[in-house]
N, C-alpha and C positions, 0 to 999 in steps of 0.2 A: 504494500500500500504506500502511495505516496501523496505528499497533501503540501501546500503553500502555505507561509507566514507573513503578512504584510505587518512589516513596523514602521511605521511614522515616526518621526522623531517628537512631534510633539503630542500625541495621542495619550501620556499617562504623565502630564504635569502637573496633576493632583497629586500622583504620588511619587514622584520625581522631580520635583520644580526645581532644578539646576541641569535642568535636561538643554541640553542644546544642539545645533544641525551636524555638526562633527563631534558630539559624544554625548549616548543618549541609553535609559533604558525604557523597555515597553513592560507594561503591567498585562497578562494578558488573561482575555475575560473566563478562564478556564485551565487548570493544569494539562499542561501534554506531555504524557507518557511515553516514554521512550524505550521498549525493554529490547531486552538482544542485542545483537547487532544493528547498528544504524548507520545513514550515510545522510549527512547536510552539505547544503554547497550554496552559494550566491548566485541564482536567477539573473535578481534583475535590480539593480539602482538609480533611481533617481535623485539629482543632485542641482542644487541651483548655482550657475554659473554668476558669484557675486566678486571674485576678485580679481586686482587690479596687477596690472605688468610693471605699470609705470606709478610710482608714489616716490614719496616725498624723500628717500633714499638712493634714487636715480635719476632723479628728473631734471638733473642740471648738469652744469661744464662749464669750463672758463676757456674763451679765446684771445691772445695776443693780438694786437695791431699794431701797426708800425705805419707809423704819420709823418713823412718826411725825418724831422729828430727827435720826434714824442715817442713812446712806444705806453703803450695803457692794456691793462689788461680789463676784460668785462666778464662778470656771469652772467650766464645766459640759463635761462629755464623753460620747461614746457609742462603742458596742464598735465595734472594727475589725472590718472583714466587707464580706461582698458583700451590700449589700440590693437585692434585686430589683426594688422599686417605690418609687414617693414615700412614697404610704401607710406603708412600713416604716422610711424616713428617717424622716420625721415622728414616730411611734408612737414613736424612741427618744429623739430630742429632748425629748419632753413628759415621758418617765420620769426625763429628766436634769433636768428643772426643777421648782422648789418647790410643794406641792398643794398649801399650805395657808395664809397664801391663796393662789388662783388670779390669780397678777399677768398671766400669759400664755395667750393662748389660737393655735392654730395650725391653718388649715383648708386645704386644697387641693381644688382646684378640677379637676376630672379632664378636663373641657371645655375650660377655658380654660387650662389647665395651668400654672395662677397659685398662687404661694402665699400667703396672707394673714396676717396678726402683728397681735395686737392686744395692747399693754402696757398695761395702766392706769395714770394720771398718776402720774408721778413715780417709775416704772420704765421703764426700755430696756431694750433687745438688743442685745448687741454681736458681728454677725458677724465671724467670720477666715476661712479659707478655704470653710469648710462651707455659707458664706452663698451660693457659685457653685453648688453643689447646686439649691438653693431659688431662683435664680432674681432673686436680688440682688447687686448686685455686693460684690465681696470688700472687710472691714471695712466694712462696712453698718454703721452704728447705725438701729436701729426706737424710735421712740418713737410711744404712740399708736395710732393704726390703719393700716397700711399696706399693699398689694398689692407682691407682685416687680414690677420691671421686665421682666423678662425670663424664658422659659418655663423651669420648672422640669424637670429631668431629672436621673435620678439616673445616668444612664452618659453625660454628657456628653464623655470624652474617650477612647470605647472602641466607637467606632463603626464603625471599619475599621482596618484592618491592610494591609501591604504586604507582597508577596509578590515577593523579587528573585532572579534566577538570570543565569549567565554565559553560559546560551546563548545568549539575545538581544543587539541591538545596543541599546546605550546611548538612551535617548527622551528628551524635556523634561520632566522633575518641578519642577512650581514655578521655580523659580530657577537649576535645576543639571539636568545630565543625569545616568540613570539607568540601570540592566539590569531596569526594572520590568516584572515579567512579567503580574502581576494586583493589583487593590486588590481585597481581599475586605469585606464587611460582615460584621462582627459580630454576634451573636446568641446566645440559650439561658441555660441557669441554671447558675449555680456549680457545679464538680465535675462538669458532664455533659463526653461527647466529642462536638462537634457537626460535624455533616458540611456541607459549602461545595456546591453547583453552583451555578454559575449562568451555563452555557454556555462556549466556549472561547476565550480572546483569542488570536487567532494572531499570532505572528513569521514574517514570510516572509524568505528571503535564503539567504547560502551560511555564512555564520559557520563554527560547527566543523566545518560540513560541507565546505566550502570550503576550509579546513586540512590535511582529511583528505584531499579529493581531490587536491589540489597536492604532498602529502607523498609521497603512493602516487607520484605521474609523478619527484619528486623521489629515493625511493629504489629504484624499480625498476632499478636498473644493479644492485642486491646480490638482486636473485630471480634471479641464474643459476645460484645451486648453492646446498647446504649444507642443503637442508631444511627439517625442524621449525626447526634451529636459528636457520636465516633468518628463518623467519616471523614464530617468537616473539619476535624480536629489532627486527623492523619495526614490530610493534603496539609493542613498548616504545617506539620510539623514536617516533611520532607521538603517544602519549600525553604523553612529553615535548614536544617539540617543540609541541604544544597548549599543556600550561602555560606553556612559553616565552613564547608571544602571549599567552595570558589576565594576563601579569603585567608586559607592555609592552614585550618584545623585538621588534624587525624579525623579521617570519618568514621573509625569504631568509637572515639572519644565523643564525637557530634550528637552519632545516632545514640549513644548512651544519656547522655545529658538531653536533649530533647525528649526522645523514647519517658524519659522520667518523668520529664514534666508535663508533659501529654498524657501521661499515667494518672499523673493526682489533680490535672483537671479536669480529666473525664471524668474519675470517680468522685467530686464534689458535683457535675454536675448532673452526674446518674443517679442521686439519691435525692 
């Protein structure tokens, strides 16, 4: 049998109110039972496309000019925003710089995905960080004529995103182990809601379902009587009993202390 989970991020901030769009839990209207062997995997993501290439950390450069026997140095800035292509980086840069005369000229190369700087003698460029946009490294000075080293892109550090959840077992990330469920790639334009497939990574094993099935053999000595009051009382207590282990409790020590206390409030409430 297999069956879908939709979590919203903001669907359980009654009982979660520090829940937010990159780290959230869902309350869900029903315990799901996991026994045996099991396989989860990520479907399908939706994500709103809110951040920005260009902020208040790269959105400037200083240029040299050379005035007969003045030489004055200017910064130059451009608006903070999402720009969707080179062409748009570029386009704001030449608006931040002086037309009259034309000491700079600024071409990119869509092919080669180079960008090009031509100063005329005895003017520079002085990249800061905006210069790793463009494809040169950071605090570049250009004098001259000169190509990037390296391919220009303007969403260099918003390429994928990580997706982590507790039902999995911990995997190798880089350097450190992890609960990574999926690495998604990024894509689409500012202010859209973009939608993710791209097939399912499965987790196979027993995790919480393994919790749940050992908890069930653990409390069954308290399903001899009492009812509703039992039952609702044993989802409680494995829900706990779950968080217990999710936060690095021994779970024969969990299910013993819950298992207890689940004990002497059912039998105050069975009489």
């Amino acid at each position: 049998m297999s069956f879908y989970v939709t979590l919203p991020s903001d669907s359980s901030m009654h009982f979660f109110p520090e829940n937010k769009i990159s780290h959230f839990k869902t309350q869900l209207p029903s315990p799901v039972y996991l026994n045996g062997e099991w396989e989860v995997g990520l479907s399908e993501i939706i994500y709103p496309h809110s951040w920005l290439n260009v902020n208040e950390t790269n959105n400037y450069f200083r240029y040299n000019v050379y005035d007969g026997n003045i030489s004055s140095t200017v910064k130059g800035t451009i608006d903070v925003g999402s720009y969707e292509t080179m062409f748009d980086i570029i386009s704001a840069v030449q608006l931040a710089l002086p037309k009259n005369p034309n000491r700079f000229t600024i071409n990119y190369n869509k092919a080669t995905k180079r960008v090009k700087i031509n100063a005329i003698q005895g003017n520079s460029f002085h990249f800061e960080n905006l210069g790793e946009l463009l494809g040169f490294k950071c605090n570049a000075i250009i004098t001259g004529n000169m190509k990037s080293e390296f391919v220009a892109d303007a969403w260099p550090n918003f390429s994928v995103f990580y997706v982590y959840s507790d039902l999995i077992s911990p995997q190798i990330v880089g350097d450190t182990q992890a609960s990574l469920l999926r690495i998604v790639r990024t894509k689409g334009q500012i202010g859209s809601g973009l939608t993710h497939y791209k097939g399912i990574n499965l987790q196979k094993g027993y995790g919480i379902g393994g919790i749940f099935r050992r908890l069930f053999r653990a409390a069954l000595p308290f399903l001899v009587k009492g009812g509703k009051t039992i039952g609702k009382e044993v989802l409680r207590t494995r829900s706990r009993v779950a968080s217990d282990v999710l936060s690095g409790e021994n779970f024969k020590e969990a299910v013993k202390t819950r298992s207890r206390a689940s004990g002497e409030k059912v039998s105050s409430e069975s009489y």
